[in-house]
Wavefront OBJ file of the C-alpha trace (Angstrom):
o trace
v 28.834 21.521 -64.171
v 25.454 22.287 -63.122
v 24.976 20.458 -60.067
v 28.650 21.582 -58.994
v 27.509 25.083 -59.824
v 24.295 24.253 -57.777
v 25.690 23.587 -54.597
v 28.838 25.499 -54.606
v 26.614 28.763 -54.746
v 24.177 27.759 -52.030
v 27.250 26.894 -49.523
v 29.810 30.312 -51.009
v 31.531 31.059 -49.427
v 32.048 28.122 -47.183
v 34.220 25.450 -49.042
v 32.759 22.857 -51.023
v 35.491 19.810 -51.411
v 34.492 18.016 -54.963
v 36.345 14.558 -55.120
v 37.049 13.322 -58.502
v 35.961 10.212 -59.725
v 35.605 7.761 -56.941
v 34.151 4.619 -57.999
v 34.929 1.079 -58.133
v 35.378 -1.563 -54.902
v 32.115 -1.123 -53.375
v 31.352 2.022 -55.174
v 29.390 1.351 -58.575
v 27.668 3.628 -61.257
v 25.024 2.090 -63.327
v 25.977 4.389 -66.395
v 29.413 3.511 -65.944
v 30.291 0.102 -67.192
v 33.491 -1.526 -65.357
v 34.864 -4.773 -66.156
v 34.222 -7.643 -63.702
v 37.569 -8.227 -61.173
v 38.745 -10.820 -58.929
v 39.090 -8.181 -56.394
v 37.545 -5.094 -57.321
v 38.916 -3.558 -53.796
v 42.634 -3.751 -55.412
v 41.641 -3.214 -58.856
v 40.569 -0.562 -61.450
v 39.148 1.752 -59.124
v 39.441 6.125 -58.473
v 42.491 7.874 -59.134
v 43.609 4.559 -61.389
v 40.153 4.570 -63.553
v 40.404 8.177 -64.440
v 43.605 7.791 -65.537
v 42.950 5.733 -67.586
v 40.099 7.443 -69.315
v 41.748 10.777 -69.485
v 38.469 12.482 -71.295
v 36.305 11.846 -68.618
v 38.441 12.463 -66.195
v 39.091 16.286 -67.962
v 35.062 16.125 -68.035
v 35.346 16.123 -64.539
v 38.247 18.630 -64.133
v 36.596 21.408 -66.882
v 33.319 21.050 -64.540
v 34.779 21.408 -61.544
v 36.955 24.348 -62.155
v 34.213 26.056 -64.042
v 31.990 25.727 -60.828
v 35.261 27.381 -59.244
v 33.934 30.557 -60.441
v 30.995 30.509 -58.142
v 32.483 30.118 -54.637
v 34.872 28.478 -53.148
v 35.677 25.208 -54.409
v 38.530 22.604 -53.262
v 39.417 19.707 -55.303
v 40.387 16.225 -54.158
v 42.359 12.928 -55.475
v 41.136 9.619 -54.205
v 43.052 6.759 -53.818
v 46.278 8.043 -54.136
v 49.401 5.322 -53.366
v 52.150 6.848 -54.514
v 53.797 10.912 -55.357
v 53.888 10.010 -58.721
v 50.118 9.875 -58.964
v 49.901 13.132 -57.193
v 51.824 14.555 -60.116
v 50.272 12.695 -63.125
v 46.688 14.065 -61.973
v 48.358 17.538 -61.322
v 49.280 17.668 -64.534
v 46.364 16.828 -66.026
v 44.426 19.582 -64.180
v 47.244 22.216 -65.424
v 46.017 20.937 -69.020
v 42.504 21.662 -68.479
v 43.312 25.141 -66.842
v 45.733 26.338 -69.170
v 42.497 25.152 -72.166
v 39.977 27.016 -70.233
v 42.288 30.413 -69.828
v 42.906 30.276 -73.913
v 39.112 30.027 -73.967
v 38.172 32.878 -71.650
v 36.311 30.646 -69.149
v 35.981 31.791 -65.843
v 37.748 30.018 -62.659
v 39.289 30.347 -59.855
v 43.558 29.499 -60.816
v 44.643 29.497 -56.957
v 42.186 25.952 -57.059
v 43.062 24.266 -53.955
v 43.985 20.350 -54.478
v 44.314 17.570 -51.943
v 45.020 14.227 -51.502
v 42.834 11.135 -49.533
v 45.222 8.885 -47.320
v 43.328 5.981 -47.888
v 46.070 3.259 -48.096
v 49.196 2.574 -46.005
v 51.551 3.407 -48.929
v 49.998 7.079 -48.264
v 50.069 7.235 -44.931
v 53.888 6.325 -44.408
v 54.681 8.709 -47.308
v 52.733 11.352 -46.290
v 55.511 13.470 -45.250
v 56.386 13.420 -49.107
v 52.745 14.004 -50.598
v 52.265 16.980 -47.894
v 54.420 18.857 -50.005
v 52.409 18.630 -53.350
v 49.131 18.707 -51.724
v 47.452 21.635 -50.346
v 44.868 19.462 -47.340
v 44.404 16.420 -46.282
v 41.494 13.927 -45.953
v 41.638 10.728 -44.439
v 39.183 8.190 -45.644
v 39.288 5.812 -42.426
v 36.814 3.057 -43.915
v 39.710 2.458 -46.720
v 42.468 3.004 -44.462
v 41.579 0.010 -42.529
v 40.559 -2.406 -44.650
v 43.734 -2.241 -46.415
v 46.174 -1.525 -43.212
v 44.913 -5.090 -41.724
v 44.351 -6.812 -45.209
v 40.488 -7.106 -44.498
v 37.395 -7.088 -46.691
v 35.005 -5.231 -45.071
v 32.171 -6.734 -47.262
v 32.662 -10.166 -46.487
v 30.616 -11.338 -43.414
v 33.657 -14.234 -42.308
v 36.415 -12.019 -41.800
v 34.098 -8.798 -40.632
v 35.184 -9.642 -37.061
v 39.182 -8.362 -38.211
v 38.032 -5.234 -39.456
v 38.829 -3.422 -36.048
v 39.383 0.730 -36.267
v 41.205 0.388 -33.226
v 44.316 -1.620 -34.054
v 46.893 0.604 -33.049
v 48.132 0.055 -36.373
v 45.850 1.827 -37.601
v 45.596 4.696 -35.334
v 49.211 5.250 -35.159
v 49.193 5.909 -39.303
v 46.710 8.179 -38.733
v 48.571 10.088 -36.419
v 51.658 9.753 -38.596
v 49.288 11.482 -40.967
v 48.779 14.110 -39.151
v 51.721 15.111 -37.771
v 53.225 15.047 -41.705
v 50.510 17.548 -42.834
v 50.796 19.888 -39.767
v 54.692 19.636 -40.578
v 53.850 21.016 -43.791
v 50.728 23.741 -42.890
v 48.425 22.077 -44.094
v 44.951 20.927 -42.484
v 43.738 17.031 -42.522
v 40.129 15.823 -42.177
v 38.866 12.524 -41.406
v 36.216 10.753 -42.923
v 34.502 7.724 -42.531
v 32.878 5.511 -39.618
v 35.345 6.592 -37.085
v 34.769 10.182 -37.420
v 31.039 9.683 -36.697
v 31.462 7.788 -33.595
v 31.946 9.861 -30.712
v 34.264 7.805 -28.563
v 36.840 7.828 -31.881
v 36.285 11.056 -32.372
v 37.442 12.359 -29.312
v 40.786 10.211 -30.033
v 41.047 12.383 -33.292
v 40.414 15.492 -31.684
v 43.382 14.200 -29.386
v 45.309 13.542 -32.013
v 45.369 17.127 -33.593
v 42.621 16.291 -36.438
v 41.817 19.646 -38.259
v 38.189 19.075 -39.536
v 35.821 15.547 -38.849
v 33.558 14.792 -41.985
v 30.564 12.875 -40.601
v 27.269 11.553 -41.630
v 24.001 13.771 -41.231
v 22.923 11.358 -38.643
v 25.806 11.779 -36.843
v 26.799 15.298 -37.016
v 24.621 16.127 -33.535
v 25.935 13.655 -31.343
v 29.732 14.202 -32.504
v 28.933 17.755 -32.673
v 27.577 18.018 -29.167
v 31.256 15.926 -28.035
v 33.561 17.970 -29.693
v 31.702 21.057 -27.945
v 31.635 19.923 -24.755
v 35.000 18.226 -23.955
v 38.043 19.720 -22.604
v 41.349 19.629 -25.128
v 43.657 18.299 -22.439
v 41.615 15.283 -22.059
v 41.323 14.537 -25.481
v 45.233 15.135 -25.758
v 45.840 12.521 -22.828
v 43.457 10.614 -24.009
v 45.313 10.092 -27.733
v 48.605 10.208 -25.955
v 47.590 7.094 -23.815
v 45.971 5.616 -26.602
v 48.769 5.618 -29.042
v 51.082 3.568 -26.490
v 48.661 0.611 -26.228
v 49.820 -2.359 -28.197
v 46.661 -4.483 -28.684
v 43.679 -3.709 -30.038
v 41.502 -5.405 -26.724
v 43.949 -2.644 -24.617
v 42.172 0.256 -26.682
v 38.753 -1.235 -26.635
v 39.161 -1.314 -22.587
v 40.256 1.565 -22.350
v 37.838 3.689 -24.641
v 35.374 1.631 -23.125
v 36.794 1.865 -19.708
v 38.240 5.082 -18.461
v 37.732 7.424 -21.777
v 33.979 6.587 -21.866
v 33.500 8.120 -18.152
v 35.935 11.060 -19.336
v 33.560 12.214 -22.205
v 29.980 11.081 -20.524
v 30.652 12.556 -17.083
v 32.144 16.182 -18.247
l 1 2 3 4 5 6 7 8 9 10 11 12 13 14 15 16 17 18 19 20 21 22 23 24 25 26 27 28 29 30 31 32 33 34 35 36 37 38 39 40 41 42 43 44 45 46 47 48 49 50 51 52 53 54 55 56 57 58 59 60 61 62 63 64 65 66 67 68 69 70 71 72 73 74 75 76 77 78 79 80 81 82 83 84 85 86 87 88 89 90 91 92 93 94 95 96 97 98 99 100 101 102 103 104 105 106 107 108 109 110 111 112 113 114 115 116 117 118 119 120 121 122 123 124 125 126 127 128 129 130 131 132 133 134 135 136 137 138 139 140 141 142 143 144 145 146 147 148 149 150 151 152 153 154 155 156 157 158 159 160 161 162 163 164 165 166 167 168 169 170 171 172 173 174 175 176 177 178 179 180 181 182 183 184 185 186 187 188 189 190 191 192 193 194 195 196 197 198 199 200 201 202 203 204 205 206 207 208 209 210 211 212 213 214 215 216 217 218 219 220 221 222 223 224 225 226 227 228 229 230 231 232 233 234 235 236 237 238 239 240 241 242 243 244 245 246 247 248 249 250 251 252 253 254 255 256 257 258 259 260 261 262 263
């Protein structure tokens, strides 16, 4: 609660997004012991761990919410597959709101809540889950490791792990579309919205918000602020009809590259 409160009153009353538990995969905590897997990456891991510890995972909730008093906080699910999730962790957070109101503790009860899209099962529901969520975020590193089925830890298959497949891109526009259908925003995270080529195909795209890296928040910052819409509209448009992932690559590399550099 104290480091929520911490930075949630230096940033009020901007929006501070707290995810809940996110660990697991490539994500470890030294204090938190988790069973050795065969494949961690489809394993015990986010949304599924705190379910299945319920008292930390109300920890987490009580602490967040509490913060809630103190600016403007937004809470998000990781890892999220299916609607039934959605509503198990809803429910949960209803539990620890309803304990803190019988105990007089202060928070904010219009809480925003969203969901990642992380996996494909998201994405191609996400017409569905835009109605229980209130934002989206799109965590792109996820996304396409599990779209193409790659391990992006393992040096011999690094070479498939490609964020232009158009498989890839076209469930993130799928994404998007679903959440604007519903009013609500979506962010991307992740590699692709710190590299400045990508993000100008997101920006295309209709992307609400890009969640970057420090080091890369100038040079996607300075892209964003210096390119015309209509290009970047084109741009996703042409983009999103290429089949192959060697016709993106040519033509980010090709004709987009001169769009962005020579403006």
């Amino acid at each position: 609660f104290v480091a929520y409160k911490s930075v949630v009153e230096k940033m009020a009353p901007k929006p501070v997004t707290l995810r809940t538990l996110d660990i697991g995969g490539d994500k470890f905590l030294p204090y938190f012991k988790i069973s050795p897997e065969q494949n961690p990456y489809l394993g015990l891991r986010a949304i599924r761990l705190s379910m299945q510890n319920p008292n930390i995972f109300k920890l987490q909730l009580r602490a967040m919410l509490r913060a809630s008093a103190f600016g403007n906080v937004k809470i998000m699910f990781p890892m999220i597959t299916n609607l039934e999730e959605i509503d198990e962790a809803k429910k949960v957070l209803r539990e620890v709101m309803e304990e803190l109101a019988r105990k007089k503790v202060a928070f904010d009860r219009d809480v925003k809540t969203g969901v990642m899209i992380e996996v494909p099962s998201a994405a191609i529901m996400s017409d569905e889950i835009a109605k229980k969520a209130d934002f989206f975020s799109i965590g792109t590193n996820d996304l396409i490791q599990y779209t193409l089925a790659v391990d992006r830890g393992n040096e011999a298959v690094a070479g498939y792990y490609n964020p232009m497949n158009p498989a890839v891109l076209r469930l993130i526009k799928k994404t998007i579309e679903s959440a604007h259908k519903n009013n609500i925003k979506v962010s991307v995270c992740g590699e692709m919205a710190g590299t400045p080529e990508l993000a100008f195909i997101l920006a295309g795209m209709g992307v609400d918000e890009l969640s970057v890296s420090p080091a890369s928040v100038l040079s996607v910052k300075r892209l964003i602020r210096s390119i015309d819409f209509k290009d970047a509209l084109a741009a996703a448009d042409e983009v999103l009809k290429l089949s192959t992932s060697d016709k993106i690559k040519e033509y980010i590399t090709g004709r987009l590259i001169k769009i962005i550099y020579e403006k």
